[in-house]
N, C-alpha and C positions, 0 to 999 in steps of 0.2 A: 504493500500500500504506500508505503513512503517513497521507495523508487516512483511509482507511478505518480505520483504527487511531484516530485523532483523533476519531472520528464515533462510534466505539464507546465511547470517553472523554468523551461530551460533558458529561458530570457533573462532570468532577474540569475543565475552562477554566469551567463554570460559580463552581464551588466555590473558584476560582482557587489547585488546588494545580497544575495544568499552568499555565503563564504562556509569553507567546512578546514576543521582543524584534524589535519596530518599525520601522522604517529612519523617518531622521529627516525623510524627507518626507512622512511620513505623518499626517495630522491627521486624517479624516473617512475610516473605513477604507472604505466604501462610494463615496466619489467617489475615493480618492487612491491605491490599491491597483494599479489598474491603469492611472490616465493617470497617476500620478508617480512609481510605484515601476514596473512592471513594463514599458511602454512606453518609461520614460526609461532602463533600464538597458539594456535591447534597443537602444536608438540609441547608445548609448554605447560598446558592445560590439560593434557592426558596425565599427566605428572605427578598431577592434585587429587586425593580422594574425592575432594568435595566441589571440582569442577563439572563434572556431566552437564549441569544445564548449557555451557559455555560450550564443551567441547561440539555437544548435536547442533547449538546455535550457529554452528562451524561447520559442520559437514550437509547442512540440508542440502537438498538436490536445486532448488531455485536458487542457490548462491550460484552454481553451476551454469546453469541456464541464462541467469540475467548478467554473469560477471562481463560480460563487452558491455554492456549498455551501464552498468558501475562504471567502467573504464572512461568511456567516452562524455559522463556526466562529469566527473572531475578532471578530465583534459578538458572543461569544457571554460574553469575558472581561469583566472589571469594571477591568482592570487594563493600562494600555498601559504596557509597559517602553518605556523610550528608554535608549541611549548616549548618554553623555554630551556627548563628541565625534563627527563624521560617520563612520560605520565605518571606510570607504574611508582616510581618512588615518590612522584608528588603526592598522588592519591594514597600511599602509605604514609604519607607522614601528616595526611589531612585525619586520616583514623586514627593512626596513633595518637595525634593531636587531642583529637576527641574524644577517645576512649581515655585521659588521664588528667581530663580536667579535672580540678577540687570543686564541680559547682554544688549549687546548694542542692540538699538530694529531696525529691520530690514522694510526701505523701499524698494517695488517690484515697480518699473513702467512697468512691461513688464506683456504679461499674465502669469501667475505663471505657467499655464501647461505645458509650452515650456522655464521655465524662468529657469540662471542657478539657483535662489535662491535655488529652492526644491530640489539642490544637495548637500547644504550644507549638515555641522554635526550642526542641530541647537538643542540647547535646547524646552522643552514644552514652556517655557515661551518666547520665543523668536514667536515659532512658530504662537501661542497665541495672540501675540500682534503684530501679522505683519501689515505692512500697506501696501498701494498702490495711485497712482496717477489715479484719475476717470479721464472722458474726457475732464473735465472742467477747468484742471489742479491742484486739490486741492487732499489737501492728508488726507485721509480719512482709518482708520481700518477695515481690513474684519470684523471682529468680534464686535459685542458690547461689551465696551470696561465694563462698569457696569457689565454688564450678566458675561463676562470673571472673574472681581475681586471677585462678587458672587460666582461660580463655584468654582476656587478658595477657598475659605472657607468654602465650605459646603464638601471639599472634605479635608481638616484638620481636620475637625471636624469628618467626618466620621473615618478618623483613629485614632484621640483620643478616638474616641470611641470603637475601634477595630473591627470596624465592615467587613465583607467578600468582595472582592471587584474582578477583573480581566481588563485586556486590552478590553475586550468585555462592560465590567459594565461602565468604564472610557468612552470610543469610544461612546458607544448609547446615554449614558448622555449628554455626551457633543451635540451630533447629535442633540436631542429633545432641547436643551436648546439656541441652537444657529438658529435663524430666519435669514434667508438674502433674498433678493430681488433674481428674476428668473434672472435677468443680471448676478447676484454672484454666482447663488448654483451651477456649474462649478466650478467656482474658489473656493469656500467652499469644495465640492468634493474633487477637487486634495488634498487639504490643510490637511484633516482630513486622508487620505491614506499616509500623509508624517506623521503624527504627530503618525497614525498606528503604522509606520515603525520606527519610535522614541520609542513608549512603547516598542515594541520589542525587542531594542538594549536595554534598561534599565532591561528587564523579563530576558536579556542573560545576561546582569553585572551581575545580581541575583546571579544568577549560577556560573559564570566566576569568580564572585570576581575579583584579578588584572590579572590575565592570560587574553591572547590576545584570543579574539574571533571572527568567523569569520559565521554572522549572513548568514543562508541561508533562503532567503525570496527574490521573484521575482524580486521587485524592488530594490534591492542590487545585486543580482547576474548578473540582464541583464547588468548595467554599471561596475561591476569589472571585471579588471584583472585576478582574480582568477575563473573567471567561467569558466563551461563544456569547452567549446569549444575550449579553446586555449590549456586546458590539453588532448584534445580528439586529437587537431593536433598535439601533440606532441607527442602520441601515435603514431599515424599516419605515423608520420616521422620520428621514431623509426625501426617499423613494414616495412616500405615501402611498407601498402596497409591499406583497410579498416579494422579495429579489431571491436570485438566484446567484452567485458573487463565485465564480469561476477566474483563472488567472490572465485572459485579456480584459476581463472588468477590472481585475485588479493595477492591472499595466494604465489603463486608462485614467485611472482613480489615480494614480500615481503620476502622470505628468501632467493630469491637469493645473489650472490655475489657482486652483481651492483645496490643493494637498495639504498645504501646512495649515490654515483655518482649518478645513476636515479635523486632520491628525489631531490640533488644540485643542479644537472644542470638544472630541470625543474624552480626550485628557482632562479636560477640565468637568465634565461631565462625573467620569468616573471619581475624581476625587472628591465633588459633591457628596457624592454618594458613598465613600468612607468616611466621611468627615459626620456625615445624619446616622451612618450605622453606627462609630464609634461614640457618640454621644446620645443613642439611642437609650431608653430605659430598657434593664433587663425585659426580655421574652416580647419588646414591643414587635421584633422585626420579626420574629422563629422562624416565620413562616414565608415561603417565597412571594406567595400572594402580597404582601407586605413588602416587603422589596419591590416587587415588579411597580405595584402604587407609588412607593418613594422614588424607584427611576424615573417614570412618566411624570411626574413632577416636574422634577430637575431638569429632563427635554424639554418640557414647555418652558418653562422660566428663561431658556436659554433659549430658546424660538427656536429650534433643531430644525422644524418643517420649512419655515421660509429665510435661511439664511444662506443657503447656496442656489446657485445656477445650471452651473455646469453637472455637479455631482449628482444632483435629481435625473439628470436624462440619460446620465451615464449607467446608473444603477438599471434606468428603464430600458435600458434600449434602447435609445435612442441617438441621434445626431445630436452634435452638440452645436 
């Protein structure tokens, strides 16, 4: 799906406002692609108990079949990003980082599934060493707290060693290592889908270094601001009807004369509307219905419907 996505973009990696970051063995994306990056990290990854997810991520048969049209998308940029350092040791020393913070450690009395905890930004180590109050009143760690400082250390040691590693190698490890009672593995569940969603944001610093990033992954996108839906209604209420936003509307939308008002006002829109949820009374927004009323607000206020030209015919179809 993303190739295909990419292939229907092939204008904006020309135009090089899509850019894609390198693995640092790669020099000649045509020879080095698949005997140094894709071949060596498959042998590298048989290596690991607990890489399988990686390794099959690696041998499917469509890697096969679409690798010229891989080739020819990124012959296609002007532009090879490199990290500065080898990913592998920076994303090691992003976990290690975070698996030995001293932060303040976190008790849940609520079920964690429903709880706001698992909306924080927490660190690994916070996540790690969370606790909670059982029925009995007593506060007691999801995790064995031994098994965790263990973990811990066998995964220093694997990077002093320089050994191959991934968010999949991390996740299953830790999964096999960690036993909890049938009343927990629920709440262990939720626990290791946040902690997911934490390597994630640490695999994008990777990348990002200090540039702002804006991690797209299910459970980020359903609770922000910045997801589809409120850019779709703003389309929407641009258009005055339902659009269908494909990548020559997009190329269109982009050189028109009303990009950067576009781009603004949609900007200033959205932070309207952090600024009414985080000053909101508990439980006044819960519900999206409530949201969606507090958006359409802010669009009117801001005249959305009659404040461009050009972008109304654009969205419709039309000539401009």
């Amino acid at each position: 799906m993303v190739l295909e996505i990419l292939k229907d973009c092939s204008d904006f990696i020309v135009d090089d406002i899509i850019l894609f970051v390198f693995s640092e063995s790669i020099i000649d994306v045509e020879k080095d692609y698949k005997k140094k990056y894709i071949n060596m990290r498959k042998r590298e990854y048989e290596s690991s108990n607990y890489s399988e997810m990686d390794v099959i991520s690696l041998t499917q048969s469509f890697m096969e079949e679409s690798y010229t049209d891989v080739i020819d998308l990124l012959n296609k940029t002007s532009i090879m990003l490199k990290r500065g350092k080898v990913g592998k040791d920076t994303f090691a020393d992003l976990i290690i980082g975070d698996l030995i913070l001293e932060n303040q450690i976190i008790m849940n009395n609520a079920n964690f599934s429903t709880s706001q905890v698992r909306l924080l930004n927490l660190s690994l180590s916070q996540l790690m060493h969370i606790s909670y109050i059982d029925k009995a009143g007593n506060n007691k760690y999801l995790f064995d707290q031994k098994v965790i400082g263990d973990f811990i250390k066998r995964w220093q040691y694997h990077v002093e060693r320089g050994e191959i590693f991934s968010r999949h190698t991390f996740l299953k490890e830790l999964e096999t290592r960690t036993f909890v009672d049938d009343d927990n593995k629920l709440y262990r569940d939720k626990l290791l889908k946040v902690i997911e969603t934490r390597l994630s944001l640490l695999f994008s610093k990777m990348n990002a270094k200090t540039h702002y990033i804006q991690e797209f992954h299910p459970v980020i996108e359903k609770r922000s601001i910045f997801n589809w839906n409120y850019f779709y209604l703003y389309l929407e209420e641009i258009a005055g009807q339902d659009i269908v936003l494909d990548p020559e509307v997009v190329k269109r939308i982009r050189t028109s004369t009303e990009w950067f008002k576009f781009r603004d006002t949609y900007l200033a829109c959205i932070a309207c509307l952090q600024t009414k949820q985080t000053s909101a009374v508990d439980g006044e927004l819960r519900f999206s219905e409530a949201k969606r009323e507090l958006y359409d607000d802010i669009m009117r206020k801001h005249e959305i419907a009659n404040k461009f030209n050009e972008i109304p015919k654009i969205l419709r179809g039309e000539p401009v």
